[in-house]
C-alpha positions in Angstrom: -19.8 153.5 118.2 -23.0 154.5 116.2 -24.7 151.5 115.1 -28.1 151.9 113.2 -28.5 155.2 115.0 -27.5 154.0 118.4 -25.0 154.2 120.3 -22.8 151.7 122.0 -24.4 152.3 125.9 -27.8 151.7 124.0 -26.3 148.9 121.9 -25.5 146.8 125.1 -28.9 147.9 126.8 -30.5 145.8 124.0 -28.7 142.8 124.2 -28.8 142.7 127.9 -32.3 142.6 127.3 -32.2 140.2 125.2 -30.6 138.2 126.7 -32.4 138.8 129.8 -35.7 137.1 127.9 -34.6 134.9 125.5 -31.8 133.5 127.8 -28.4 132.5 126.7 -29.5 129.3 124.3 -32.1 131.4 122.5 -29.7 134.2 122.6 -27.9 132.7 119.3 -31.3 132.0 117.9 -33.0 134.9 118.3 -29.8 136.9 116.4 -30.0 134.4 113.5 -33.5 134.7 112.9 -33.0 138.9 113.3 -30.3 138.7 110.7 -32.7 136.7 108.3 -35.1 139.1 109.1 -33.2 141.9 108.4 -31.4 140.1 105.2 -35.2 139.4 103.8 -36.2 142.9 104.3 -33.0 144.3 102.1 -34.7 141.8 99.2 -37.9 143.7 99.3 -36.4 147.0 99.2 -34.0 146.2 96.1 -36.9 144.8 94.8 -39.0 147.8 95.7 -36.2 149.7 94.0 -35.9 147.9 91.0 -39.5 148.0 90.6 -39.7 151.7 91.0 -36.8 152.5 88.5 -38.1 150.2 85.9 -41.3 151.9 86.2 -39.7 155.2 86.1 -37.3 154.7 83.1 -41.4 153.4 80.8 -42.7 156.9 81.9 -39.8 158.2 80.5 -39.9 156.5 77.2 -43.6 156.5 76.3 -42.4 160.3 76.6 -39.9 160.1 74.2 -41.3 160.4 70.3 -43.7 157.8 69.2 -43.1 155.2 66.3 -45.4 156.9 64.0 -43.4 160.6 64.6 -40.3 158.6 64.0 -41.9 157.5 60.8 -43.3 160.7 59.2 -39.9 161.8 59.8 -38.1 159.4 57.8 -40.8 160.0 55.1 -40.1 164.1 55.6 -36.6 163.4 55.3 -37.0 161.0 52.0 -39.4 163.3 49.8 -36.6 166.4 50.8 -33.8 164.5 49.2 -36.3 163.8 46.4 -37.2 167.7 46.1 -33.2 168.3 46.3 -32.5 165.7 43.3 -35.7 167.0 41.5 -33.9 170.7 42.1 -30.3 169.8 40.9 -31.9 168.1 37.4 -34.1 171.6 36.8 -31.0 173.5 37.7 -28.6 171.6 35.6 -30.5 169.9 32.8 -28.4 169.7 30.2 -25.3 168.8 32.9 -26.9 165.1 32.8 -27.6 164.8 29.0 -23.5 165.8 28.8 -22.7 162.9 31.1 -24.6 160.4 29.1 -23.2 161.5 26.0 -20.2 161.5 27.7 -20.7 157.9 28.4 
């Protein structure tokens, strides 16, 4: 038996002292207020972790492109379409004055 890293020799060590100094009525006491102990202390650390991940997941988007890079390349992406439309009319000029005769 390998409980927290001891074993079950040590294990009964512990509680023999225990029960050696708190006595048998405080026995049950002093277990209850260990577990709440130890239930309090696995808060903190999910906290702790929580904290620390949350943390760690800002750092990685204030790495990620900024609003204004995101914007200029919308605005590259916009006047290229433009230049491509401007390109197709020089290319094909009289194409469009067939389609609105067409029309």
């Amino acid at each position: 038996m390998n409980f927290f890293g001891v074993g079950g020799f040590e294990f009964l060590l512990i509680l023999f002292v225990a029960l050696f100094f708190l006595g048998p009525k405080n026995l049950i006491f002093g277990i209850r207020k260990m577990r709440l102990f130890y239930t309090q202390l696995k808060k903190q650390r999910d906290e702790l972790i929580s904290i620390v991940t949350e943390a760690v997941e800002i750092e990685e988007l204030k790495k990620l492109d900024s609003l204004d890079d995101i914007k200029n390349d919308i605005k590259n992406i916009e006047s290229s379409t433009k230049l491509d439309q401007i390109i197709d009319e020089v290319n094909d000029p009289f194409d469009k004055k067939n389609r609105e005769k067409q029309s």
